[in-house]
Every structure is written in C-alpha cells, then in structure tokens.
N, C-alpha and C positions, 0 to 999 in steps of 0.2 A: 504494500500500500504506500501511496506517498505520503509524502510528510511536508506541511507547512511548517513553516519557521516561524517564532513572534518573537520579539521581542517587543515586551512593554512595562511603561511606568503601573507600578502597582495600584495607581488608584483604578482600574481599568479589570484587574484580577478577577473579581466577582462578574463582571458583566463579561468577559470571555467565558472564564468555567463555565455558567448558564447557558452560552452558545454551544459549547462542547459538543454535545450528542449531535446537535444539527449539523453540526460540521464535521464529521463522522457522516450523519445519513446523508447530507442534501450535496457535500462536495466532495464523499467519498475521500477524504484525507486524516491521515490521524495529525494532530493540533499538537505540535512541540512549542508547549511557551515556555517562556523566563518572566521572570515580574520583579521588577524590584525599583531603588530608586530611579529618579529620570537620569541623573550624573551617570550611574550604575550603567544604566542601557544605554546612554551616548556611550560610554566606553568599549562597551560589548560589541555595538554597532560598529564603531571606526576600527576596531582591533580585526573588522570582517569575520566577526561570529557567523554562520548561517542565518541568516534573515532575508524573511518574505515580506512582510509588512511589519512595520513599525507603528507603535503607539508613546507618543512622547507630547509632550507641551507643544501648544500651537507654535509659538518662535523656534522653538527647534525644528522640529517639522518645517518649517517652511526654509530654514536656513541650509537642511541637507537637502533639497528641493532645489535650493538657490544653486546650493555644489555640486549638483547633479546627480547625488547618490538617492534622491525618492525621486519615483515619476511623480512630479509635478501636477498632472492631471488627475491625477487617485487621489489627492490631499482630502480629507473628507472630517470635519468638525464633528466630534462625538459628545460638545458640549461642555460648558463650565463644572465645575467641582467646585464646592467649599469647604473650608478646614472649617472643622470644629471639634469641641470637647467630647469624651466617653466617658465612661465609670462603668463598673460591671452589671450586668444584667439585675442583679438583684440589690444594690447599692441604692440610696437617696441619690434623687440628680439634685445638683449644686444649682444655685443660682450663677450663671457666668451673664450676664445679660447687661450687664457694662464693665469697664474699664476696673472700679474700684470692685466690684463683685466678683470676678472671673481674678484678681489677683488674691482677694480673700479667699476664693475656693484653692488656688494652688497650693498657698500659704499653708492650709489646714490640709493640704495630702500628704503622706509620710512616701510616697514613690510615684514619679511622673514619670510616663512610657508615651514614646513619639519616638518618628524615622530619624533618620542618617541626620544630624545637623549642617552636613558638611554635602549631601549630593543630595539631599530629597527635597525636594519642594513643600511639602511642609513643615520638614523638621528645620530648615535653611530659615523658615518664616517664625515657627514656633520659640526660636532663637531669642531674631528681633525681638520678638513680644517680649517676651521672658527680660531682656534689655529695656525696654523700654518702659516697664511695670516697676523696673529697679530691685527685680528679686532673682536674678539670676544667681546671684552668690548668693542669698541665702540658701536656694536650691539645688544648689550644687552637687550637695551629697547625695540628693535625691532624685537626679534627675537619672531615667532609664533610656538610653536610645539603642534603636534597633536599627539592622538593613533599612527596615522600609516599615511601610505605615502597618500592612498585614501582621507582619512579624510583630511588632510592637504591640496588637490590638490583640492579638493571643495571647502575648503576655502579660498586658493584663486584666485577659479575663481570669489567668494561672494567676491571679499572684493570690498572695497570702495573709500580705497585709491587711490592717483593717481598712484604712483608706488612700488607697491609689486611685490616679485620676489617669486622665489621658489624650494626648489631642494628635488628629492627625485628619487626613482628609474624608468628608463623608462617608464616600461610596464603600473605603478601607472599614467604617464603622459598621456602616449599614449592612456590610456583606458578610462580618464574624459572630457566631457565637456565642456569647456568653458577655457580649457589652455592647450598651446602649449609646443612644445620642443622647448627652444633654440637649447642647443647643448650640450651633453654629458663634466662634469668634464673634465676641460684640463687633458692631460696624463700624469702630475706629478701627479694628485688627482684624477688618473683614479683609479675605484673600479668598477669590475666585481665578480660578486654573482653568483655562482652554486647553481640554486635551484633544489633540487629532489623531488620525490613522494614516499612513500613505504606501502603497507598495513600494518595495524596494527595491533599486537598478538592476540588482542581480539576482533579484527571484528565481527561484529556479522555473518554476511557472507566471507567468504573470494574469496569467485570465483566471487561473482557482483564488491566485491572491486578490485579483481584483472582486471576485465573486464572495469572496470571505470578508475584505473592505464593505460592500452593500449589504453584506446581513448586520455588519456593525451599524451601519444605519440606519436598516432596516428594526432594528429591535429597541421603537420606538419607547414599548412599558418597560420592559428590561432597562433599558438605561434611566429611566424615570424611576421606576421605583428603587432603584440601587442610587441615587442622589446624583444622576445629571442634570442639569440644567439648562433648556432651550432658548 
C-alpha cells in the first residue's frame, strides 16, 4: 500500500487522526504522520524528511511556497486556533478571564505544563505572557514544558499534583482526554494561529496528496468542533 507522508504542527493532531480511517478507505493510502512543534516540523521539513503535505502556520507555509518547496496552488487555510488555559477533566476551572485573574490562577498552580518555549507556537507565546504578568521567576520551578502542546496536555491530565494548570492551543485541548478548557487567553494575551496545508514539491504523489489537502477542507465539523476557527 502507499504511504502519504505528513508532516505537521500538533495543533492539527486531532483533526488528522479523525481523518485517518477515511484516508485509508476513500485514498486507499496508509497516513504516516509526525506532529509536533511548528520549529520541530520546519526542521524535519528542510532536513528532506519524507513529506507529502505539510501543515505548518500560515507564514511558513506561504514562505516555503515562496522557495518553491510547496506547490503554491495547494496552499489551502485550515483556519485560526487559539491558545488557551486547561486543568484536568475533573479539576475546578479557574477564572483566567482577565489579565489580573488568569495570573492569580497561575500563581495558585503548584505545576504549569505547555509546549516547547523555544519552537512551539504557543509555548514561544505562553512565555511572553508568563513575562509580561511578571511571574515568570516566580514560576520557574514550576513550570513543565513538553515537545509540543499534545504531549504537554497528557501530562497533565497524568499529573498528581493537587493543582496543575495548563495552557496551550485549543484544538491540543479539545482533542485529549482527561482535561478541559477553561477558557481561551484573556484578549490582551489573545493569540490566534493560521494554520495551513500545502502539498509538497516532492511528493511522491501529488494528486493523492492533493486529494488528502480537500478532505482537510472538506471536514468542515471536524475542524469546528476540534477548535478551528472560520
């Protein structure tokens, strides 16, 4: 059987798995992804890992488009994401619903789990905030970062603690078990992400990956109720 190649930003994770079996029936390909940070899968990408289609942040995508490594014509917007706060499924949600509330919730968690601060899009953002509230050094000791936002949101629906919080992109929320959304970044520290799709120059196929591109936007509910944004 063939094999499509992905590479993509993990906010994205959820919404392929859910594709999976159909791409298996409807393109007859078994689905090889990677998920992880966006820095993570530019690296992957440029290093010529095997990839068919990419899923990365609109500016990226359009930039290896610009270099000629995506067809340019496939570029296809799967929609905004926003970060926001988790806690585990069975956990009080915190008030984060402004500036002073969302740092008095950090304040009171004894372990904060979020992506890569260094390659993830929202661990890179989650950062700033954490700077700009003036409680990064307080937090220091406590703070947890993972690969990527997934990783992170299983940890802490695992943890053990009485109270760990947790922040990373919606869709990363909405798609693990075992923790909740609070409530999306108050709207000073709101960050919405354009994530896109594009075939890749050297797909090995390019009409199955283009066909695997149109189910990604084809799967209107699917990315709605996983936390895309129209």
């Amino acid at each position: 059987m063939t094999t499509l190649h992905l590479l993509s930003a993990g906010a994205a994770q959820g919404l392929v798995r859910a594709l999976e079996p159909r791409v298996h029936d409807e393109l007859g390909v078994a689905l090889e992804a990677r998920f992880g940070a966006v820095g993570a899968m530019q690296s992957l990408f440029d290093a010529a890992e095997p990839c068919d289609v990419l899923i990365l942040t609109d500016a990226m995508i359009v930039a290896q488009a610009t270099a000629g490594a995506l067809r340019a014509d496939t570029r296809t917007p799967l929609g905004r994401v926003r970060t926001g706060v988790a806690v585990r499924a069975g956990d009080a949600v915190p008030d984060v619903a402004t500036p002073e509330a969302l740092r008095a919730a950090l304040l009171a968690a004894d372990a904060v789990f979020f992506p890569d601060p260094e390659r993830a899009t929202a661990g890179i953002h989650f950062m700033k905030v954490l700077r700009e509230l003036g409680i990064d050094g307080d937090l220091a000791a406590r703070l947890r970062p993972h690969p990527n936002g997934a990783v992170a949101m299983r940890e802490l629906a695992a943890a053990m603690s009485p109270r760990p919080i947790g922040c990373t992109q919606i869709t990363e929320i909405l798609y693990t078990p075992g923790v909740k959304l609070a409530a999306p970044l108050p709207r000073r520290f709101e960050l919405a992400t354009l994530y896109t799709a594009a075939v890749a120059t050297r797909a090995a196929d390019a009409a199955i990956a283009r066909r695997f591109v149109a189910m990604l936007e084809g799967a209107h509910a699917l990315r709605e109720a996983g936390g895309f944004e129209t």
